[in-house]
Structures are given as C-alpha cells and as structure tokens.
C-alpha positions as CSV (number, residue, x, y, z in Angstrom):
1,X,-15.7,7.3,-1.8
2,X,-15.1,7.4,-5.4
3,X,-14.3,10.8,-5.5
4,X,-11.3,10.2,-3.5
5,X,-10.0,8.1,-6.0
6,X,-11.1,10.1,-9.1
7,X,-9.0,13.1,-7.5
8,X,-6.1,10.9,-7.1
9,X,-6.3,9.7,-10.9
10,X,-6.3,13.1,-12.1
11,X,-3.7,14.3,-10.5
12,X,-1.3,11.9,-12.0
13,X,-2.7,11.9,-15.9
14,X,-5.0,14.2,-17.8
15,X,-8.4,12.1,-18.3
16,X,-11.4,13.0,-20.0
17,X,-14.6,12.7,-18.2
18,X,-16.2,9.5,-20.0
19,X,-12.9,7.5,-19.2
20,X,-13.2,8.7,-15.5
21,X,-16.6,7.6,-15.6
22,X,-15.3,4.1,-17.1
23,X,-12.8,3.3,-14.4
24,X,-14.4,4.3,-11.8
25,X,-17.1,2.2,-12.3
26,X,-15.4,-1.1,-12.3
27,X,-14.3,-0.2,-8.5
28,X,-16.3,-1.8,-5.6
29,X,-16.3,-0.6,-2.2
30,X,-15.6,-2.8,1.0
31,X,-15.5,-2.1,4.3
32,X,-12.7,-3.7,6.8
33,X,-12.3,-4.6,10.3
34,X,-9.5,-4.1,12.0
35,X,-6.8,-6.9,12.1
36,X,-9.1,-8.4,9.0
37,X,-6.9,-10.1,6.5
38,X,-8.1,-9.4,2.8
39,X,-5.1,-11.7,1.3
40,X,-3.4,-14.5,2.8
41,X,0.2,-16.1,1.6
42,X,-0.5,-18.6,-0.6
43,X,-2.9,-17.0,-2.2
44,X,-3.4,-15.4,-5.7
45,X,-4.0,-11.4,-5.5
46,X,-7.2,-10.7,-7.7
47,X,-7.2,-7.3,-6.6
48,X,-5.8,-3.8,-6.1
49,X,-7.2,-1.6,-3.2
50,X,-7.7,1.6,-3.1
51,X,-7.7,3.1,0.7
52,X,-10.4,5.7,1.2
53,X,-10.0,5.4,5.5
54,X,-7.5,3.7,7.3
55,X,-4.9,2.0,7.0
56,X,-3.6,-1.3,5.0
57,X,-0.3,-3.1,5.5
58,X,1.7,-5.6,3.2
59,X,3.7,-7.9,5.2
60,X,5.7,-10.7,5.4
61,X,6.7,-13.5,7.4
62,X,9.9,-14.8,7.6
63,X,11.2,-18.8,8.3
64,X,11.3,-17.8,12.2
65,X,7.6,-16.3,12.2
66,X,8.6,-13.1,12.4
67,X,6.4,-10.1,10.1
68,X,8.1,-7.8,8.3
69,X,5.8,-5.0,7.1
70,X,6.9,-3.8,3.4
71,X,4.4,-1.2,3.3
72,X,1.4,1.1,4.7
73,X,-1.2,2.8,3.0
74,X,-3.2,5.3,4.6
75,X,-5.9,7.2,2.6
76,X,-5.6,8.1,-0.8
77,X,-3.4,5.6,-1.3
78,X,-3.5,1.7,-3.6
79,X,-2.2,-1.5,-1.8
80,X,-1.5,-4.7,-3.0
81,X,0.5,-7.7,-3.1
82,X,1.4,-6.5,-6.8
83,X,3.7,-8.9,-8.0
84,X,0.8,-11.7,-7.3
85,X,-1.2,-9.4,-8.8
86,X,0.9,-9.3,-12.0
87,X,2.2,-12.9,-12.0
88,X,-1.1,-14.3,-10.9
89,X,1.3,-16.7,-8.9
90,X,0.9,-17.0,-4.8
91,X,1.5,-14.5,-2.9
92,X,4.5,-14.5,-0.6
93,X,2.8,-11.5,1.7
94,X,-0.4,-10.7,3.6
95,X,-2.4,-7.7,3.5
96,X,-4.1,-6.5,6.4
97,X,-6.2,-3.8,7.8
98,X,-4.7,-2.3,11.1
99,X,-7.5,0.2,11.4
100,X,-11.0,-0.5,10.3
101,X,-11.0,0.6,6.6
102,X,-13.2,1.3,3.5
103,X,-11.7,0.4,0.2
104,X,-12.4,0.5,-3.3
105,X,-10.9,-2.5,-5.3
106,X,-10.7,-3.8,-8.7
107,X,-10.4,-6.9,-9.9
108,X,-7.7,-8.7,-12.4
109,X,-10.1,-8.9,-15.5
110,X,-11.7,-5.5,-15.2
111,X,-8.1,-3.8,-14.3
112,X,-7.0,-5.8,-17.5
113,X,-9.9,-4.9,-19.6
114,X,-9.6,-1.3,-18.8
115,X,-6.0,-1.6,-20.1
116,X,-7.1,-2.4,-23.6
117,X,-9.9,-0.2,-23.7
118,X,-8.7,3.1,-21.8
119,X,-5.6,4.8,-23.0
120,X,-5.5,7.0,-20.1
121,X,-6.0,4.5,-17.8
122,X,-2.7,2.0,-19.2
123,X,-0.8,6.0,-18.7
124,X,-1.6,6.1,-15.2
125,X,-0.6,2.4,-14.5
126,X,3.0,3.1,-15.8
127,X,3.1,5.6,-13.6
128,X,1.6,3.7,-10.4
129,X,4.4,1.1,-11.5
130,X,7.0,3.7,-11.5
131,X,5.8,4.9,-7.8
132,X,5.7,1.8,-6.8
133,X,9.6,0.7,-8.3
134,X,10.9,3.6,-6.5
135,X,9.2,3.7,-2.8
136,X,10.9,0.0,-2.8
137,X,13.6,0.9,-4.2
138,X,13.7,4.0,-1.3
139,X,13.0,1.6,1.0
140,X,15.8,-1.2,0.5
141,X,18.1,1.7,0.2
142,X,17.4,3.3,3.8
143,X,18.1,-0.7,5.2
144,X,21.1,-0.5,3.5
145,X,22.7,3.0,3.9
146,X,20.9,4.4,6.9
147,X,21.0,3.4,10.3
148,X,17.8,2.9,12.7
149,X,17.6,6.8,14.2
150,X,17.9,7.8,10.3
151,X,15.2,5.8,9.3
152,X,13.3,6.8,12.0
153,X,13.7,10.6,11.4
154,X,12.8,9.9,7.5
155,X,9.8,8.4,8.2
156,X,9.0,11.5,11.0
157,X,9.7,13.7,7.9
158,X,8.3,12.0,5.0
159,X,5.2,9.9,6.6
160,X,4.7,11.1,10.2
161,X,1.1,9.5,10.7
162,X,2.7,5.9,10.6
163,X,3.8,6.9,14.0
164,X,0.7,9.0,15.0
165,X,-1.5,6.4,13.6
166,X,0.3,3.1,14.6
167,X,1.4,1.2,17.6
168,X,4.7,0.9,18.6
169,X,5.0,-3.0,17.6
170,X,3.7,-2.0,13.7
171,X,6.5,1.0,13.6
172,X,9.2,-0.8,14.7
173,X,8.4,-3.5,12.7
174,X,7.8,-1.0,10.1
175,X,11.7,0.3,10.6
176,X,13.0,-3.0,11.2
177,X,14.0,-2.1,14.7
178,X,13.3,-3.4,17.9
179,X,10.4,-2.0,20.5
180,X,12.8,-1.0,22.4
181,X,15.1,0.5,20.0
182,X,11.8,2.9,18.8
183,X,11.4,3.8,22.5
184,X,15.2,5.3,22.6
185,X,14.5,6.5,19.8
186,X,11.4,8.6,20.9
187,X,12.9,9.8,23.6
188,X,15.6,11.5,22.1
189,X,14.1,12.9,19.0
C-alpha cells in the first residue's frame, strides 16, 4: 500500500530516502465498505486519505436534501474535506466510499509535525494545494461555461473510469445533470 503513495510523492518533488521513510510512516492503512461514511457534516476533518483501491467521494447536501458530489478519487489519488482540514472548523461535506476501499490516512498533528520537520514534505503540500485550487477551479468553470454534453465529453476524455466505475445516479450527480439527461447523453456520444 505504501508504495503506491511513495510513487506518487516522488513524482511531484525530489525526496531523499530518510524523509520518504519519515512520511510514510505517519500513514495508517484502513479498509472501507462500500457506502461507509469516513466524515460526516458537522464534523471536524482530522484527516487526509490517500486512495490505494476504490473510490472516495466529497459531497454535499443542499437545503432541499439533494447531494452534490464535488469530487472522486480513484486510486493514487488524496481526498478530503480540506478546508475542515485546514480550518479545523465543521465540515460542510461528507466523504464516502462508493466502492469498498483501502486508504492510507494521516492525521492533523502528524501532517503538521511533518511540516516543521520535513522540507520536502511542506514542497509537496504547496503543490497538492495548487492541484487541488485548480481541479475546483476547472470544475466551477465547466458549470459555468460549458453545457451538460460538454461536461460530459470532458469527463469521457479527462477521467473516463468515473463512468466505467460509477452508477448512473453518482455521474449525473457528478455532472450536475439529471439521470435522464446522462442517458441522452449516452446514447448519442
């Protein structure tokens, strides 16, 4: 499991291997069940996950009960409610498992420590941060600018295993479409 995520830290900063060894060892591993919810609204995110298998999703719910899924993370990929995790204030979304998963997480004071005591490892946070700022920012901008079959053939293009992978209800709600819409949407791309 944790080789998954040294690969994917190395590929973003040059490490040394005694620092690897550091980080890595304040990750834990935790297995999910499907549907299980590892952070409910209202609560504070201690945590950041790391997706070794399956999937997680970061969701909302709006003032009718309605979810709206900000984000997916299949393997090789972190998840979390971050600005909870940064405010330490409650969090306004969920994070779910929608397959069963295995995850490595870290917790607030041992992500903090390693941010005083690893160089490297406060490098490859800014540039987690800056992923993170600009898949949002990608994301509000295709609401705004794109209609739904646009949308739709960006994610075919950029992320194609959220429809592989998903059910029709969790990409729709995903693209912020209708069921239906998706399905006219199938059939004609």
């Amino acid at each position: 499991m944790h080789e998954a995520l040294a690969s994917y830290i190395k590929q973003d900063i040059d490490i040394t291997e005694e620092e690897l060894g550091r980080i890595l060892s304040c990750f834990r591993p935790l297995s999910v069940r499907k549907q299980e919810v590892l952070l409910n609204r209202g609560q504070v995110n201690r945590q950041i996950n790391f997706v070794t298998k399956g999937c997680l999703r970061i969701f909302f719910i709006d003032e009718k009960g309605e979810e709206a899924t900000r984000y997916l993370a299949f393997e090789n990929h972190f998840a979390t409610a971050l600005v909870s995790f940064i405010s330490q204030e409650p969090s306004m979304e969920y994070v779910q498992a929608l397959e069963d998963s295995e995850v490595l997480y870290i917790e607030k004071p041992d992500f903090e420590r390693l941010l005083e005591t690893v160089r490297s490892w406060e490098k490859f946070y800014r540039h987690y941060l800056e992923s993170a700022y600009t898949t949002n920012t990608n994301r509000l901008m295709s609401f705004i600018t794109m209609d739904a079959q646009e949308r739709y053939r960006l994610l075919l293009e950029k992320n194609p295993e959220v429809v592989l992978r998903l059910s029709n209800r969790i990409v729709a709600n995903y693209l912020n479409i209708s069921q239906e819409t998706l399905s006219r949407l199938k059939s004609r791309i």
